[in-house]
N, C-alpha and C positions, 0 to 999 in steps of 0.2 A: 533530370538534367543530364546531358549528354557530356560523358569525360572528357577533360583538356589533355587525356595524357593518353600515346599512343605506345602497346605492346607486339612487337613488329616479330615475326617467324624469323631469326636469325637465320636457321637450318634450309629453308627456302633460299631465301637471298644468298646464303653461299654457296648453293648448288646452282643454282641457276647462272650467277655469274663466271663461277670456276666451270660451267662445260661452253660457256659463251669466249672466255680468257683460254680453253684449250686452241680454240680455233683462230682465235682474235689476238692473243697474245697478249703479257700480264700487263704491258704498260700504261692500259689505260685502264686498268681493272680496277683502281681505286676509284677515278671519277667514276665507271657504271655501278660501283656500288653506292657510290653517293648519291645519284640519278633515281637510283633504285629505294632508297630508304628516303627519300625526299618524295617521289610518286607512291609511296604506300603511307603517306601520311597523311589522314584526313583533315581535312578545313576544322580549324579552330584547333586544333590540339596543337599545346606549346612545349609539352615535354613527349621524349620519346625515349622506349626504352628496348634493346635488341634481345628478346631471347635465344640460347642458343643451348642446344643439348649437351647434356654428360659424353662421359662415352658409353659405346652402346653396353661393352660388357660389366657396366657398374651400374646400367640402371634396376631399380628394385624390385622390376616385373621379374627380371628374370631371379630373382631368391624363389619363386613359386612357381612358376613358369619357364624352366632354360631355354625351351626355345623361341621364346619373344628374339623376334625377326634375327632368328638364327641363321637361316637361308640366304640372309644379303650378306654373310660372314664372307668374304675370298672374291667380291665383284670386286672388280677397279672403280674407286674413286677418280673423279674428274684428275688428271694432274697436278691442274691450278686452284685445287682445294687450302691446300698452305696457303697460298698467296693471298686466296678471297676469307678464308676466317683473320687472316693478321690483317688484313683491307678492313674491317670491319670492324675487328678491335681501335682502328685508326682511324674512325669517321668521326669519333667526338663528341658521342653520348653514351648512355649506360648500356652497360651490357650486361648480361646476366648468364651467369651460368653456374649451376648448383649439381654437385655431386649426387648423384642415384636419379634425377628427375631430370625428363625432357623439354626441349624447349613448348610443348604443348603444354605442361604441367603451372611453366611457371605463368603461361598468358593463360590458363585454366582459372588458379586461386586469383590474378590479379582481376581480369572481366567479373567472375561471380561474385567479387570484393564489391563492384559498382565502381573501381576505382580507374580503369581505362576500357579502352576498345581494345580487344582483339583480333590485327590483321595478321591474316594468311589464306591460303587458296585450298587448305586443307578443310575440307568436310568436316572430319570430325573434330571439330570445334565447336560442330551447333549443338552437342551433346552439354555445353556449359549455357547455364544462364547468364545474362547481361548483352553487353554491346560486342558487333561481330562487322567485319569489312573484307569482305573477299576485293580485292581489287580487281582480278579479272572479270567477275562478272555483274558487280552491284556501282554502282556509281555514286553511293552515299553510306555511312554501318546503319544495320540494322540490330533490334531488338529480339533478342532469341528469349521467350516467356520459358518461368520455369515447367509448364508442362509437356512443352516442348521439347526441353534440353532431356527430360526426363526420358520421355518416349525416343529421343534417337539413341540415348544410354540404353535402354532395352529392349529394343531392335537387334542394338550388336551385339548385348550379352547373348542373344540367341543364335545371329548367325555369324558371329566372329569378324575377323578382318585377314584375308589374307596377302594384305599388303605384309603385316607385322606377325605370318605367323599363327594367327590367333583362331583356332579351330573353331570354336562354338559347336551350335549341334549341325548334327549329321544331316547334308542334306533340307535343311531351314534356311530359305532366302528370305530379302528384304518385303515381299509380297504376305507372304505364309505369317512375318512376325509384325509386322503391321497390322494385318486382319486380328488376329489371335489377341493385340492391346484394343485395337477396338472394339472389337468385342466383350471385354471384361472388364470391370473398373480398376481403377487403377493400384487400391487396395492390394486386391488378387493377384498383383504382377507378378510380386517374390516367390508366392507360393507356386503357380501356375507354370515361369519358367523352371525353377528347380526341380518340379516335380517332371518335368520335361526331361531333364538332365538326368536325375536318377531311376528314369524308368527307360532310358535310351538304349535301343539292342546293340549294341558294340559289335556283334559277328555282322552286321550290315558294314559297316565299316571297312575298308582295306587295311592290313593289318601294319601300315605304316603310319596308319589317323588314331592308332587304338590308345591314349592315353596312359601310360604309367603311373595311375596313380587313381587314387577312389576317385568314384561318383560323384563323390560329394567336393571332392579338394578340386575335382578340374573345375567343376560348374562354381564354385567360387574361383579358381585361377583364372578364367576364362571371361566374367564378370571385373576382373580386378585389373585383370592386362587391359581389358576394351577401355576402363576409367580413366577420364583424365581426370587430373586433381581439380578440386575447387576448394572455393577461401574456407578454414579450419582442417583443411586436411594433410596439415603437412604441419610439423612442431619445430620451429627457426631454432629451438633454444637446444632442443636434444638431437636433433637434425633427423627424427622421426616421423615416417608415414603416418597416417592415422587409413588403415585400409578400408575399404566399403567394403558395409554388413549389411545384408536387408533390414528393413525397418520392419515387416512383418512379422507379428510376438510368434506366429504359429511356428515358422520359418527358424526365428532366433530360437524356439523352443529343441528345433528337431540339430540345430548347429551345436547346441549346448550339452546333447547325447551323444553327439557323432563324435567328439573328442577333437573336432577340425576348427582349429583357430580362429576366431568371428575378426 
């Protein structure tokens, strides 16, 4: 059964309108973000709810990772960035926004929950199972299967994101780490990248990509930055991550020698 309730990219909607209101000017920036959360809602859904990111230096990648999208530190934001998050606080549905986790996290646990769709135009979404609506380019949500979401989650543990930063291995594009899952069962994944990671020659590297930090702690940092959350991974009560560990025993066996936190 397809959710009534729609989890909308706050982080989107306020960028896009605040560099639409630099140009256009703020006056009418409340109605475009009306306009705008009213066209990203899909038929039949009656509740809606706006995710919207922490800020960037409290999110909890960075406890393990400092440079999670360190590089966008000192760009100029839109100017009419104020305008369009308090326009959005003032549109008259829920809004969400939780201390250490981004606005991908919270529509992450709510879609894997079964409990709404999650829109926005960002890709890596399809890394969560459940219900998914890019408005630019589908014209109804679709169904992202768990072995789906699985394989685009370890795609990127392999070759990172360098929209946010996130190294992965040296030289592994999206070609190289596609062939390499399918070619191996699925089983094999944990082992197979890992051992990737800690067999990787670093002097190939420019010594500005050379991680600080073991072998073993990047190839988990690097798997844990790519993570978005899904439902059970986040504890409301103690306001605790719960971080991904491989499920492979071989994998958990060599994390439990290494002294590096599962």
């Amino acid at each position: 059964m397809t959710p009534t309730t729609a989890i909308i990219d706050g982080d989107i909607i306020a960028y896009r309108s605040a560099f639409w209101a630099d140009s256009e000017g703020v006056e009418d920036l409340q109605n475009r973000i009306n306009k705008d959360i009213e066209s990203w809602t899909p038929q039949g859904c009656t509740d809606i709810i706006i995710a919207m990111s922490c800020p960037r230096e409290k999110n909890y990648r960075r406890d393990f990772w400092p440079l999670y999208k360190q590089h966008r530190e000192g760009r100029d934001s839109p100017e009419s960035m104020p305008y369009a998050i308090e326009s959005i606080y003032n549109v008259g549905v829920s809004v969400r926004c939780v201390n250490q986790l981004e606005a991908d996290d919270l529509i992450g646990m709510l879609v894997s929950s079964g409990q709404a769709i999650g829109i926005t135009v960002d890709k890596d979404l399809r890394q969560v199972p459940g219900w998914h609506w890019n408005p630019d380019k589908e014209l109804e949500p679709t169904v992202i299967t768990p072995e789906d979401a699985d394989s685009f989650f370890y795609r990127q543990w392999m070759t990172g994101d360098s929209t946010d930063n996130i190294w992965g291995l040296w030289k592994v594009g999206p070609a190289k780490a596609k062939k390499l899952l399918e070619n191996n069962p699925k089983e094999d994944w944990d082992s197979l990248i890992l051992d990737m990671y800690l067999n990787e020659d670093w002097d190939r590297r420019p010594p500005e990509k050379v991680p600080e930090l073991s072998k073993m702690e990047f190839a988990l940092a690097q798997a844990r930055c790519v993570r978005i959350l899904r439902d059970g991974d986040y504890n409301k009560e103690t306001c605790e991550v719960n971080l991904w560990s491989p499920n492979n025993q071989t994998v958990r066996n060599i994390l439990e020698g290494s002294g590096v936190d599962e």
